[in-house]
gemmi code that builds the backbone of each chain (N, CA, C; Angstrom):
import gemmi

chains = {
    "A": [
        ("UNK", (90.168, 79.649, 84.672), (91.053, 79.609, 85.825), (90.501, 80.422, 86.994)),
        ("UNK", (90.201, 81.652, 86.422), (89.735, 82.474, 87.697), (88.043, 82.125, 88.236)),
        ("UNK", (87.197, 81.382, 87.674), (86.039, 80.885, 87.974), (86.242, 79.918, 89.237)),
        ("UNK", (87.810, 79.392, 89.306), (88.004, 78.387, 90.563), (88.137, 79.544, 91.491)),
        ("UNK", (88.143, 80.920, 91.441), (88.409, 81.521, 92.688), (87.057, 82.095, 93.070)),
        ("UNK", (86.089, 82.265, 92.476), (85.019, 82.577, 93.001), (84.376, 82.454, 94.486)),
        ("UNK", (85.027, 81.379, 94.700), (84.451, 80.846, 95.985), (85.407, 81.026, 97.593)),
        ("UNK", (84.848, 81.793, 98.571), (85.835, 82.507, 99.415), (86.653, 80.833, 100.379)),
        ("UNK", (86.019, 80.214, 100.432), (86.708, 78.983, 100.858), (88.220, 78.560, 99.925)),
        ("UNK", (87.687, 78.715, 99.027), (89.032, 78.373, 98.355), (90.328, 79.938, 98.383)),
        ("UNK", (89.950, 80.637, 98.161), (90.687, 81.923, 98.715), (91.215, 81.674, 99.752)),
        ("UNK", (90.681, 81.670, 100.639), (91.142, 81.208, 101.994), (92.311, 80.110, 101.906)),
        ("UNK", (91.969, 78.873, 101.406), (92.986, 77.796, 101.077), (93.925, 78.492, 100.590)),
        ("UNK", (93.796, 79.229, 99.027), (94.966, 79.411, 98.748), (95.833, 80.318, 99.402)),
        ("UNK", (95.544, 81.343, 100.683), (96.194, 82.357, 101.315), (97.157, 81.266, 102.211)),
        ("UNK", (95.820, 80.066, 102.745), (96.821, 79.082, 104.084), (98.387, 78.526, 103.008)),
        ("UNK", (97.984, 78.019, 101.729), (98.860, 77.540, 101.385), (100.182, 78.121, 100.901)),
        ("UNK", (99.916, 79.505, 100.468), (100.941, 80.731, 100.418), (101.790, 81.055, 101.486)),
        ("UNK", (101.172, 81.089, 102.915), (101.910, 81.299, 104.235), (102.376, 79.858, 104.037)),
        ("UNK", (101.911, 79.087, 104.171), (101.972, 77.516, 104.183), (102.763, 76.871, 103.630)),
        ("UNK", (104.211, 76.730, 102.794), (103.720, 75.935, 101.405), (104.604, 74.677, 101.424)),
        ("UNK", (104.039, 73.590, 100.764), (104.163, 72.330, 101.154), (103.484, 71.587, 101.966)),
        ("UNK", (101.866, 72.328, 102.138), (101.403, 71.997, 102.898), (100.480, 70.286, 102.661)),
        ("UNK", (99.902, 70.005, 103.530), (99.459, 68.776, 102.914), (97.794, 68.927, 103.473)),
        ("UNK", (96.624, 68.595, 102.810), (95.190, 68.465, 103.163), (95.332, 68.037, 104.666)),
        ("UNK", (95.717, 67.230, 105.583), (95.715, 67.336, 106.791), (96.101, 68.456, 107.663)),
        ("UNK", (96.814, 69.166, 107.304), (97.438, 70.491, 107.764), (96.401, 71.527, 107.638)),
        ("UNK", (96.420, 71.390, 106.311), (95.359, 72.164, 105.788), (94.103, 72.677, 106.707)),
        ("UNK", (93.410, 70.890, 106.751), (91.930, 71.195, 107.365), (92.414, 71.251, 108.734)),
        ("UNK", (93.580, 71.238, 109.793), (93.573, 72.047, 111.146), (93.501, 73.793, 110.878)),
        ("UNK", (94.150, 74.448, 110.233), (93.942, 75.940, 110.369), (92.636, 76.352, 109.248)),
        ("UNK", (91.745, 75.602, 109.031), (90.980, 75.991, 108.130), (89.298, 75.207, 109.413)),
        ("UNK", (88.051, 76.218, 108.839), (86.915, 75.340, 109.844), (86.089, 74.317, 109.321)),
        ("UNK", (86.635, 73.504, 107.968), (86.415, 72.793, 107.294), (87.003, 71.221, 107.417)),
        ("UNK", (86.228, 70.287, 107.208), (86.526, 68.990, 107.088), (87.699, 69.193, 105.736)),
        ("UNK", (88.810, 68.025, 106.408), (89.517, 67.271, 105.339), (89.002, 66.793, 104.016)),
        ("UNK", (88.002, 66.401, 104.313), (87.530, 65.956, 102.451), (86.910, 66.889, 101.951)),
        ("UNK", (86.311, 68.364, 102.228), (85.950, 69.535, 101.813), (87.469, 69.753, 101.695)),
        ("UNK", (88.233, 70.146, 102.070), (89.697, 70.539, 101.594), (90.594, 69.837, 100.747)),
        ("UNK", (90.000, 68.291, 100.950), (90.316, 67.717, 99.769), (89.654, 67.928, 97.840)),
        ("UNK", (88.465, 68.508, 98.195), (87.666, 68.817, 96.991), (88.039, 70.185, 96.391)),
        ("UNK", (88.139, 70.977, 97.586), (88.756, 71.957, 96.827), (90.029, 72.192, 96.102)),
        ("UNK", (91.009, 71.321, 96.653), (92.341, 71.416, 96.376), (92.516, 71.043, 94.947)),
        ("UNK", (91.361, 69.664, 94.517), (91.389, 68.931, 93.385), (91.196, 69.751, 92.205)),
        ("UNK", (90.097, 70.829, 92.786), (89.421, 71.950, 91.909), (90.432, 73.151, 91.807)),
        ("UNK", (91.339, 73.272, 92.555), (92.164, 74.403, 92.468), (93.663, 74.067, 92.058)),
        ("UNK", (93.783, 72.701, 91.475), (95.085, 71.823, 91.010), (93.902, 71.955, 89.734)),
        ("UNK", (93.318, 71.421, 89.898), (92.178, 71.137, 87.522), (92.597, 72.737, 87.480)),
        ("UNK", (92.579, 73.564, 87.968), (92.246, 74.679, 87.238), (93.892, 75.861, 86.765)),
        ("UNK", (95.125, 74.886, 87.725), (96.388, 75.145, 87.399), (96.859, 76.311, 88.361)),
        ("UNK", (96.262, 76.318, 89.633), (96.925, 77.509, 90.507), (97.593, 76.774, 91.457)),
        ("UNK", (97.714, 75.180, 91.707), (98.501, 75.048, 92.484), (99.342, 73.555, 91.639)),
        ("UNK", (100.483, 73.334, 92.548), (101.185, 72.106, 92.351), (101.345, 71.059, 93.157)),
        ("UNK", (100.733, 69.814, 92.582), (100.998, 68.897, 93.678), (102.000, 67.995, 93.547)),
        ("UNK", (102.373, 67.002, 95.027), (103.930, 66.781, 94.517), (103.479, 65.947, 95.956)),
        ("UNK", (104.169, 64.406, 95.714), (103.486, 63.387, 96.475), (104.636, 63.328, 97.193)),
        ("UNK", (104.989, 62.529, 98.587), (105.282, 62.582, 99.519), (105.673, 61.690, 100.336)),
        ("UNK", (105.732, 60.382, 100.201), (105.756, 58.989, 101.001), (103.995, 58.953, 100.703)),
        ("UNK", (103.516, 58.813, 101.437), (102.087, 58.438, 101.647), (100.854, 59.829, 101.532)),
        ("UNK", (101.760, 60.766, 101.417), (100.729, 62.387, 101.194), (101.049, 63.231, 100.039)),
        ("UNK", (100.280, 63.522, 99.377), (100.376, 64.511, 98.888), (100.780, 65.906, 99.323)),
        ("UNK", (101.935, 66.844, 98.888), (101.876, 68.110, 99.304), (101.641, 69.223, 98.198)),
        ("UNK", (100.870, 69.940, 98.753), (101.023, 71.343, 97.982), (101.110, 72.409, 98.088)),
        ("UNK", (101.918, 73.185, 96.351), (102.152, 74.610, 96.674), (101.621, 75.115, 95.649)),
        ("UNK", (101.394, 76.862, 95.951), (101.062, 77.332, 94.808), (101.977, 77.564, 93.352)),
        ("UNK", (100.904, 77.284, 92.598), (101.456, 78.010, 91.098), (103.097, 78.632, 91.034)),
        ("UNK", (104.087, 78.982, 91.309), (104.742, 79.845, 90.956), (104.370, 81.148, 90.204)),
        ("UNK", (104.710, 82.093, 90.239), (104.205, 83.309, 89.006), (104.308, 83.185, 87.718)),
        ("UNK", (103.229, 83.841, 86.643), (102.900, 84.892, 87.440), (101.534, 84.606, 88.036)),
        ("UNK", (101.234, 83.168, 87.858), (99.823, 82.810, 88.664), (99.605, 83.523, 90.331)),
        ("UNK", (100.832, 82.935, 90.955), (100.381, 83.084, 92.263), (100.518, 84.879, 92.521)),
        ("UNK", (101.158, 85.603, 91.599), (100.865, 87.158, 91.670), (99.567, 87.220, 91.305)),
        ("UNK", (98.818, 87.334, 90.509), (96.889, 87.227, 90.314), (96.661, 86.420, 91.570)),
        ("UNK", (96.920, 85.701, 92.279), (96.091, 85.088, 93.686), (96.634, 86.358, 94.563)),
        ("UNK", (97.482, 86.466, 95.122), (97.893, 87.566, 96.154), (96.887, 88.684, 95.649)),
        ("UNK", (97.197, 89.236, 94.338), (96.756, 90.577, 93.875), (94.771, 90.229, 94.284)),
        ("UNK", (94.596, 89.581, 94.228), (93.214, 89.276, 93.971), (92.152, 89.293, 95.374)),
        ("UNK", (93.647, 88.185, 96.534), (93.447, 88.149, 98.158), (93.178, 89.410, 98.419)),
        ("UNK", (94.156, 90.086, 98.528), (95.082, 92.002, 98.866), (93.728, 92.629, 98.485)),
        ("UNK", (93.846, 92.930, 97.228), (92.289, 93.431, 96.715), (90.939, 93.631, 97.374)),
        ("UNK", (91.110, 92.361, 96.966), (89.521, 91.337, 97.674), (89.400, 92.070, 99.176)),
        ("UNK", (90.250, 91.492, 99.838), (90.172, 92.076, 101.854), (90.342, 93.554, 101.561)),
        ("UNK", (90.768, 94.699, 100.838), (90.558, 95.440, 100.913), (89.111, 95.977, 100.373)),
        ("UNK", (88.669, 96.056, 99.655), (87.052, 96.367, 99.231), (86.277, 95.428, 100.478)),
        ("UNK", (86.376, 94.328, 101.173), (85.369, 93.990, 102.227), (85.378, 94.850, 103.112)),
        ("UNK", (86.653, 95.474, 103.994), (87.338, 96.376, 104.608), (86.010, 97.802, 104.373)),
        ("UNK", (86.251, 98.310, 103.238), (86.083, 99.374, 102.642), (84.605, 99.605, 102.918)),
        ("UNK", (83.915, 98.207, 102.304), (82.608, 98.352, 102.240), (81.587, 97.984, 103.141)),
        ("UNK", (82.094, 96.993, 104.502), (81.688, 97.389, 105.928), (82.011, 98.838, 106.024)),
        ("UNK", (82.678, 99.700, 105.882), (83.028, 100.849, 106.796), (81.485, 101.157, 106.324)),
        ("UNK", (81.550, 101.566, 104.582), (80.833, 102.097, 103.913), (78.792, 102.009, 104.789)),
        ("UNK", (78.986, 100.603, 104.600), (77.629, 99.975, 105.266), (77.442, 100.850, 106.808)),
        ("UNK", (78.270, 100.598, 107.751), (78.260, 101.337, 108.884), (78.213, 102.851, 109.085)),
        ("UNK", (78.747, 103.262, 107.599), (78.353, 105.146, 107.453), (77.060, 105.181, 107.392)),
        ("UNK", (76.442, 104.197, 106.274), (75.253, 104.567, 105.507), (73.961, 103.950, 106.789)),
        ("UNK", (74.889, 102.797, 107.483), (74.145, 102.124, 108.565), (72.754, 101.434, 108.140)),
        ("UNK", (73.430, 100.034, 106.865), (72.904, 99.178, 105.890), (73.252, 97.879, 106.859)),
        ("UNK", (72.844, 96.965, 106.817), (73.364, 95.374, 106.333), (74.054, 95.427, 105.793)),
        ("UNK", (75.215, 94.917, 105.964), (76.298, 94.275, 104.465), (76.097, 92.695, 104.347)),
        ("UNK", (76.256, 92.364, 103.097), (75.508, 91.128, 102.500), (77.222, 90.630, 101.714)),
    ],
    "B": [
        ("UNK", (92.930, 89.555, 78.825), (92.733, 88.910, 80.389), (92.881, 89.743, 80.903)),
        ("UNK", (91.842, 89.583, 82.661), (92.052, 90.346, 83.732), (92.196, 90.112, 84.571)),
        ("UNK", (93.131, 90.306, 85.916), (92.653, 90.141, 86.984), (91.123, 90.760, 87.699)),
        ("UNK", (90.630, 90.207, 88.318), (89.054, 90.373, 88.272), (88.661, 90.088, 89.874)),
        ("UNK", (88.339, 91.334, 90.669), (87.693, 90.838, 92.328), (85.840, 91.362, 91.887)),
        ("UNK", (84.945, 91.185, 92.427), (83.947, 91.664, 92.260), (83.030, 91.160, 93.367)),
        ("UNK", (82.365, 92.511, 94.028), (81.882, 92.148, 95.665), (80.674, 93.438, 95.176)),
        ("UNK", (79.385, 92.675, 96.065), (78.185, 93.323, 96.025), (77.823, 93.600, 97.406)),
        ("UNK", (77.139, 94.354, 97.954), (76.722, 94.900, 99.155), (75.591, 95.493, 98.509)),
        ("UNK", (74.512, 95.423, 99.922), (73.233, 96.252, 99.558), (73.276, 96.813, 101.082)),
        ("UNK", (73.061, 98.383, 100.701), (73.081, 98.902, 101.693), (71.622, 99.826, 101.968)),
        ("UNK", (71.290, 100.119, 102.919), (69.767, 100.691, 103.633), (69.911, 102.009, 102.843)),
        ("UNK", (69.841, 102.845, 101.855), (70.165, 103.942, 101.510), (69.583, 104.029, 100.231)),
        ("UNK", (68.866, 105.426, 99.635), (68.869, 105.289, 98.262), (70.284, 105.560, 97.399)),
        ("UNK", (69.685, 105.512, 95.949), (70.454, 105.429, 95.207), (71.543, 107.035, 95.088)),
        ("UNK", (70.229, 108.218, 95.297), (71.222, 109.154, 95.545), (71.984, 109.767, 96.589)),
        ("UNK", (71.408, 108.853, 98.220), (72.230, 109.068, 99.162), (73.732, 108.196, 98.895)),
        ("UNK", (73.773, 107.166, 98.504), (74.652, 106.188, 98.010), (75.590, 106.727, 96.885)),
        ("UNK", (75.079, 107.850, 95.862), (75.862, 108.523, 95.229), (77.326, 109.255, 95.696)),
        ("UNK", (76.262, 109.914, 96.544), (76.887, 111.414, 97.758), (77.798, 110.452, 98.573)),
        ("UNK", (77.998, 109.461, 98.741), (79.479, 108.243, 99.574), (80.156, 108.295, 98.810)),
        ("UNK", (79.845, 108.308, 97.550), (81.161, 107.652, 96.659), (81.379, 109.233, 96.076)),
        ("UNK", (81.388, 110.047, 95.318), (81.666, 110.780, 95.054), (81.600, 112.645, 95.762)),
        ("UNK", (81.404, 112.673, 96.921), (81.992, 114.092, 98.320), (82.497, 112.922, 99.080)),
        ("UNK", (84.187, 114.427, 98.742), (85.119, 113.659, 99.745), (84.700, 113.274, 100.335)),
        ("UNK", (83.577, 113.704, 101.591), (83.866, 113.969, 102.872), (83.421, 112.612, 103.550)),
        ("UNK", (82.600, 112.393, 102.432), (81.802, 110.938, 103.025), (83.278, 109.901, 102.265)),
        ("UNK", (83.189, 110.241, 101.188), (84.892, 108.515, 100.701), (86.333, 109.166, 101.632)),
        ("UNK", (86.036, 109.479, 102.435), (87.117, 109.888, 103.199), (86.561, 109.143, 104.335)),
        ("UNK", (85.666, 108.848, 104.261), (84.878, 107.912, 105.794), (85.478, 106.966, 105.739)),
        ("UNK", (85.554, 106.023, 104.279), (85.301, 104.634, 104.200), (86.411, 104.087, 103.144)),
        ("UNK", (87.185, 104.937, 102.006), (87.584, 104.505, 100.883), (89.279, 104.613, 100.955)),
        ("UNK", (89.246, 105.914, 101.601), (90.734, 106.370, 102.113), (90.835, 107.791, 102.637)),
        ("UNK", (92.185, 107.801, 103.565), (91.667, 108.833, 104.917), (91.834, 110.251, 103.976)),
        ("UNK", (92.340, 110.193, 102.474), (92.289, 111.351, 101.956), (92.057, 111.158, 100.165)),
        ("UNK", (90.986, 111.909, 99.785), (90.654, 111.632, 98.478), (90.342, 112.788, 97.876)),
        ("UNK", (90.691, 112.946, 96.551), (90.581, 113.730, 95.478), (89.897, 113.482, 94.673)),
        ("UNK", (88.665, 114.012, 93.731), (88.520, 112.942, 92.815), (87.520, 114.276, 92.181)),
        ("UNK", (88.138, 114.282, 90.533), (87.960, 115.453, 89.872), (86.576, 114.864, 89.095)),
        ("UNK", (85.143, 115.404, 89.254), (83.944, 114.375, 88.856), (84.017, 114.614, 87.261)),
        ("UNK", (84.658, 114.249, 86.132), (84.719, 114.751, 84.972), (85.445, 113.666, 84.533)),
        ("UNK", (85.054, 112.549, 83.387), (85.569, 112.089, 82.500), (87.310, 112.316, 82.512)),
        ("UNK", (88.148, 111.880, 82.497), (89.483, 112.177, 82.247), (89.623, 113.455, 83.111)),
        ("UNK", (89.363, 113.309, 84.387), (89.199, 114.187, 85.770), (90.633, 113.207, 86.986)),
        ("UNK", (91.091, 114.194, 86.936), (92.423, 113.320, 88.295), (91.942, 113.166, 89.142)),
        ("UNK", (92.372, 111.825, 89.997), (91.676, 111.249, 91.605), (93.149, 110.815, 92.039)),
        ("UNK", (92.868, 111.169, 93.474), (94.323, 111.009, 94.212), (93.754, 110.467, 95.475)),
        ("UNK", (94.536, 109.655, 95.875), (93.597, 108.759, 97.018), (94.892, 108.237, 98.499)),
        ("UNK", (94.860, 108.943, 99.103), (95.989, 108.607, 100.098), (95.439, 107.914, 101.483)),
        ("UNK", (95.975, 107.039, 101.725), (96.170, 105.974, 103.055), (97.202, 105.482, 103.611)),
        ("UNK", (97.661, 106.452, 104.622), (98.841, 106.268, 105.322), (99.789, 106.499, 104.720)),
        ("UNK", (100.485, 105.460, 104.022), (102.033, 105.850, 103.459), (101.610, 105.338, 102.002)),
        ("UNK", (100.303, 104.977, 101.701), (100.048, 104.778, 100.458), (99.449, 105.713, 100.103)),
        ("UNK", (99.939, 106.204, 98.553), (99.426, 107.571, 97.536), (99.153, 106.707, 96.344)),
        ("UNK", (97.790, 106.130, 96.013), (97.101, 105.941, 95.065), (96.803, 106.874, 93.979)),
        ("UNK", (97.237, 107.288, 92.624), (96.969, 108.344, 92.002), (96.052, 107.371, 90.790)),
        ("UNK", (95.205, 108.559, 90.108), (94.674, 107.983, 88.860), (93.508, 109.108, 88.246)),
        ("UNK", (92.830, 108.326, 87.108), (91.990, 109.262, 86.684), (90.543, 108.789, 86.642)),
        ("UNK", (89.889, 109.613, 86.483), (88.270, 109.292, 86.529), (87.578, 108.924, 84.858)),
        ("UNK", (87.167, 107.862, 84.498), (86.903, 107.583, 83.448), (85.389, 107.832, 82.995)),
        ("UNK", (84.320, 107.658, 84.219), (82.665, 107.932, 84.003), (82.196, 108.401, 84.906)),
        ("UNK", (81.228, 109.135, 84.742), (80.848, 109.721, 85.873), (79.145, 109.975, 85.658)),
        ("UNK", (78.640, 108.769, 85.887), (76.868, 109.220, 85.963), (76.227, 108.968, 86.906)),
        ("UNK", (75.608, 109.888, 87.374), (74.736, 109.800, 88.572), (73.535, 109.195, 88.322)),
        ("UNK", (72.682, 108.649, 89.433), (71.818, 107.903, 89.074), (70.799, 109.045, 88.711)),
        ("UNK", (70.191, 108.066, 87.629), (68.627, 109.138, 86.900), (67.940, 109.147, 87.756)),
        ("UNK", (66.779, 110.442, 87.076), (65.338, 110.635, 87.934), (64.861, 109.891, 87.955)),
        ("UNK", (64.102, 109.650, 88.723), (62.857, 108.098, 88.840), (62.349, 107.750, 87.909)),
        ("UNK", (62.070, 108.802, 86.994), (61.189, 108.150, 85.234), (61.969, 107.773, 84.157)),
        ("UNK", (63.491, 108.006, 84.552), (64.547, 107.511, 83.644), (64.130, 106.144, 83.334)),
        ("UNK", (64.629, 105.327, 82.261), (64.611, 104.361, 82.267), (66.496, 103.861, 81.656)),
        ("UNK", (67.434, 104.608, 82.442), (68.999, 104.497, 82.231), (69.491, 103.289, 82.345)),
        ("UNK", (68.535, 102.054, 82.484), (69.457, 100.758, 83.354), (69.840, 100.417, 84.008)),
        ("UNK", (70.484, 101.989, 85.029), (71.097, 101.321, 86.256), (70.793, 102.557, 86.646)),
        ("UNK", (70.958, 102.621, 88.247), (71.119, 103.710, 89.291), (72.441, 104.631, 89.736)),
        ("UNK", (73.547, 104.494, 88.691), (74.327, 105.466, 88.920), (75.564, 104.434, 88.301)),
        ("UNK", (76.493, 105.216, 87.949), (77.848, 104.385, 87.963), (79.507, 105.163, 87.932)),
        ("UNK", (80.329, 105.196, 88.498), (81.294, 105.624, 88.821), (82.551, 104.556, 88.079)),
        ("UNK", (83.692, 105.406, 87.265), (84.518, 104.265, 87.044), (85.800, 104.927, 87.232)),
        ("UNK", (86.539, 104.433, 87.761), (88.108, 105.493, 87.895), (89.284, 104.299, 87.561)),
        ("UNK", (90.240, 104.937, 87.349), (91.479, 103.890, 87.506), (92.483, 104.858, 88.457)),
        ("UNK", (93.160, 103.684, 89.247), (93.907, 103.993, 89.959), (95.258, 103.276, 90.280)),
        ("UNK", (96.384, 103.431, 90.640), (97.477, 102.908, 90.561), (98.291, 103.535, 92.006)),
        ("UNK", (99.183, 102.475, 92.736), (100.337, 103.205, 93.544), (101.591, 102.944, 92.881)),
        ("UNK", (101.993, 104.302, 93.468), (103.571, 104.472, 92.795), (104.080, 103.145, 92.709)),
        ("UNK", (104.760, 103.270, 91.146), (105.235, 101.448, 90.887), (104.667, 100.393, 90.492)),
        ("UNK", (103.365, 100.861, 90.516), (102.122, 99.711, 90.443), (101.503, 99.892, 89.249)),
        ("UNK", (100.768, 98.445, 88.239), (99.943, 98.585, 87.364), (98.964, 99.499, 87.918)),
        ("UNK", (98.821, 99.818, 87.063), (96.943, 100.576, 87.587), (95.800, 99.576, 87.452)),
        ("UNK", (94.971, 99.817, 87.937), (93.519, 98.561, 87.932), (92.367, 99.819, 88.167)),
        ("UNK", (91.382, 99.067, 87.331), (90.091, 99.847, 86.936), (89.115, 99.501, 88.066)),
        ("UNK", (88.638, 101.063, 88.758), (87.375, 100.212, 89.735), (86.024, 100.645, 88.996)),
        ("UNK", (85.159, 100.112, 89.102), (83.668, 100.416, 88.548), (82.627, 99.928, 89.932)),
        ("UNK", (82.097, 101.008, 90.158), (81.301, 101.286, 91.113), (79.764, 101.526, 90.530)),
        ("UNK", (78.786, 100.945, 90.657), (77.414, 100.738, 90.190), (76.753, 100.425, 90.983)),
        ("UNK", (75.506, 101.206, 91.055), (74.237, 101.263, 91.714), (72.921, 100.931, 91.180)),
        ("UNK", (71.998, 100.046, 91.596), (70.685, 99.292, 91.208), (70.211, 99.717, 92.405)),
        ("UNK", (69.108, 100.278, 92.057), (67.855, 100.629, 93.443), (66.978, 99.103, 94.002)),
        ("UNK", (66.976, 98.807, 94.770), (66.819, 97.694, 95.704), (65.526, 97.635, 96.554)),
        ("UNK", (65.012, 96.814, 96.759), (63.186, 97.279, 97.199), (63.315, 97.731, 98.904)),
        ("UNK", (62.336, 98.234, 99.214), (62.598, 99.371, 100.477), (63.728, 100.419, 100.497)),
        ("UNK", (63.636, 100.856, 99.151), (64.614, 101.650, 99.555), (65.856, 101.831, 99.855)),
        ("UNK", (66.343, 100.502, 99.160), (67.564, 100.319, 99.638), (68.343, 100.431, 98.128)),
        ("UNK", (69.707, 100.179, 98.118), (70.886, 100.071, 97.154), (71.333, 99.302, 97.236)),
        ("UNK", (71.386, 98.500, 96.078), (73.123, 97.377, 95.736), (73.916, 97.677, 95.395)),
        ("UNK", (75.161, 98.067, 95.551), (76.772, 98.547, 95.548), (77.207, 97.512, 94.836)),
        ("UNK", (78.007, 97.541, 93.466), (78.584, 96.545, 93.172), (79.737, 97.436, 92.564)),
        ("UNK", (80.759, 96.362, 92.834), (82.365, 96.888, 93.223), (83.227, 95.752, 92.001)),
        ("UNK", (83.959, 96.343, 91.020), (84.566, 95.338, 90.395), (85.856, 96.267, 90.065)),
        ("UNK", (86.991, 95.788, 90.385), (88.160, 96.154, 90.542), (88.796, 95.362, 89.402)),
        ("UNK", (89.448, 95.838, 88.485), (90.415, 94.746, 87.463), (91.563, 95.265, 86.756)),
        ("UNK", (91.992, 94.168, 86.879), (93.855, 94.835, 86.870), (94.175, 93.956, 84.924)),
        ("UNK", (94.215, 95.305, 84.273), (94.702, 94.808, 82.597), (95.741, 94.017, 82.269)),
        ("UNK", (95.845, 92.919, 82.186), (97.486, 92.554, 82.233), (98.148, 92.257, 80.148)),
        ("UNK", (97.241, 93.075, 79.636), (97.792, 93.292, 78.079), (97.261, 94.828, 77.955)),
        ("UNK", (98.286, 94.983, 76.864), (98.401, 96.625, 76.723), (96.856, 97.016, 75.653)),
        ("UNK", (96.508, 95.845, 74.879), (95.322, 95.567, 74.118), (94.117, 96.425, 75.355)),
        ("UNK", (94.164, 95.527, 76.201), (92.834, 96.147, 77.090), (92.519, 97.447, 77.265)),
        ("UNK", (93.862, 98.379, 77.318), (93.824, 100.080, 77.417), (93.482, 100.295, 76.371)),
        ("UNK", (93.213, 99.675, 75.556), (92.499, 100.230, 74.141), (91.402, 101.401, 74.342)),
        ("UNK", (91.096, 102.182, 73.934), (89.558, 103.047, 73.656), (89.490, 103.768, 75.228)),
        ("UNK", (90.583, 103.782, 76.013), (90.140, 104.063, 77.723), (91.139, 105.875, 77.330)),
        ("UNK", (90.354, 106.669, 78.477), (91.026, 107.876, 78.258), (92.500, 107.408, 79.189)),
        ("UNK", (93.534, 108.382, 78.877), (94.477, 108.087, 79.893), (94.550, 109.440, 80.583)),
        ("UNK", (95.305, 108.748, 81.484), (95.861, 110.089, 82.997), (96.705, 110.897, 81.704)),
        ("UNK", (96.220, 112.521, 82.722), (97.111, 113.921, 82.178), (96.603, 114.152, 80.943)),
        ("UNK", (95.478, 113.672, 80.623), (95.372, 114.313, 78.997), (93.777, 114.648, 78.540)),
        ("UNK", (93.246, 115.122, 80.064), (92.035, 115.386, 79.886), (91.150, 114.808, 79.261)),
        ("UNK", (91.181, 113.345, 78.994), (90.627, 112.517, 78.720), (90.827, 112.930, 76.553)),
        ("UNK", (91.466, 114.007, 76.301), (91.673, 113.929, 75.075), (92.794, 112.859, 74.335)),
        ("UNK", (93.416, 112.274, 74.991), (94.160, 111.112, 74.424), (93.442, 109.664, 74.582)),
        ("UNK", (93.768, 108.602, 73.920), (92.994, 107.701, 73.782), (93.946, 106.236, 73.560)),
        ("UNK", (93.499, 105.532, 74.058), (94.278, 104.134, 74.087), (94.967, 103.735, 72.616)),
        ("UNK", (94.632, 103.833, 71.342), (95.381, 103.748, 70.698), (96.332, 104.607, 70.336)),
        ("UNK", (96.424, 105.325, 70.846), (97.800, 106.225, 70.821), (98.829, 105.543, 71.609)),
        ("UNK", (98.833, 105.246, 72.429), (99.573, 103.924, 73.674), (100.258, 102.987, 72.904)),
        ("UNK", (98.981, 102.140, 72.452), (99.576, 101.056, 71.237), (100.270, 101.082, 70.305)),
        ("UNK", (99.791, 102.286, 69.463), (101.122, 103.177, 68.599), (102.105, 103.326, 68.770)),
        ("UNK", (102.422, 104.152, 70.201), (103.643, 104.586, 70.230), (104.929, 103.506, 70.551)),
    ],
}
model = gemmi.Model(1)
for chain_id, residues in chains.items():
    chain = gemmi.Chain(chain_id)
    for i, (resn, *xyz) in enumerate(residues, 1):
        res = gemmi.Residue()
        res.name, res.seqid = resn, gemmi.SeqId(i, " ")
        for name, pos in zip(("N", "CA", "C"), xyz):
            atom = gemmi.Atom()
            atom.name, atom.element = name, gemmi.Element(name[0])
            atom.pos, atom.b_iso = gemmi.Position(*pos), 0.0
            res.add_atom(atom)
        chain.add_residue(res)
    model.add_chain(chain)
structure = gemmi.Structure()
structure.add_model(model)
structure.setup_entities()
């Protein structure tokens, strides 16, 4: 499950769809800098892996996240995550590195 | 199971300037939080405050990176757990690999236990690292 979060694109998705929810892949790829069918691939990969729910629509699919306690491990993970990037630019700019 | 973040940075620095960030305040007060405690001793208390957040916890490892002829595996490693009031606690592990020119890779893995199994064999807070995860499970 958590191998689908590896990837910061999909993080991202799942934060839009948390503020978001009910959102649909067209929605999606306007607040995201990604094509619709990249947001469509991910979504597919982040529904196989059980963090979100999809739920069809007239002619669209919409989705939301997981309910808990899944979508608590996504928040906890977002929260986290932006904090150590936070942390470790500062860090880089003390030491006055590249951050990678 | 864990919750699991894990982020690498390589920064222009050796391994023992890169030490001296993470463990004197003065430098993890730069970058980690605007006020830190952190007792360098195995089952050693760390208190970590940011703003209206008071992070408390304890220090679980504490090795600095070896002399150059070591052959230790890695270039240093730091592991603490920490928790805010109300909050699970989650384990950070901080590790250092010396990097060519002189540089360091920082790798950062934060993970939050969500079974009481996982505190197994870990020292806990307040007990000078003389209490031990199956005592937890026991009780």
């Amino acid at each position: 499950m958590f191998g689908a979060l590896a990837d910061p694109t999909r993080r991202a998705l799942l934060t839009a769809i948390s503020d978001h929810p009910s959102a649909t892949a067209t929605e999606l790829a306007a607040e995201l800098p990604i094509s619709r069918q990249a947001v469509l691939k991910h979504l597919t990969a982040l529904a196989d892996a059980g963090l979100l729910d999809r739920e069809r629509s007239g002619r669209e699919v919409r989705y939301r996240v997981t309910p808990e306690p899944l979508s608590d491990a996504v928040s906890w993970m977002t929260e986290v995550g932006g904090q150590w990037d936070e942390r470790l630019a500062a860090l880089g700019r003390q030491l006055g590195g590249p951050t990678a | 199971m864990s919750d699991r973040i894990e982020r690498e940075v390589l920064l222009i620095a050796s391994p023992e300037e890169v030490w001296a960030a993470l463990t004197d305040p003065a430098w993890l007060e730069s970058w980690l939080a605007e006020e830190v405690e952190l007792e360098l001793r195995p089952g050693g208390d760390a208190r970590f405050r940011d703003g209206d957040v008071l992070r408390t916890g304890w220090v679980e490892e504490v090795s600095p990176p070896p002399a150059r002829d070591d052959l230790a595996g890695h270039g240093g490693r730091l592991i603490f757990w920490w928790a805010a009031s109300g909050e699970p606690a989650s384990r950070v592990e901080l590790t250092l690999d010396p990097a060519a020119h002189e540089g360091t890779v920082l790798r950062v893995v934060e993970t939050r236990p969500l079974e009481l199994l996982d505190l197994v064999g870990l020292p806990l807070p307040g007990t000078g690292g003389a209490g031990y995860g199956p005592a937890l499970v026991a009780a």
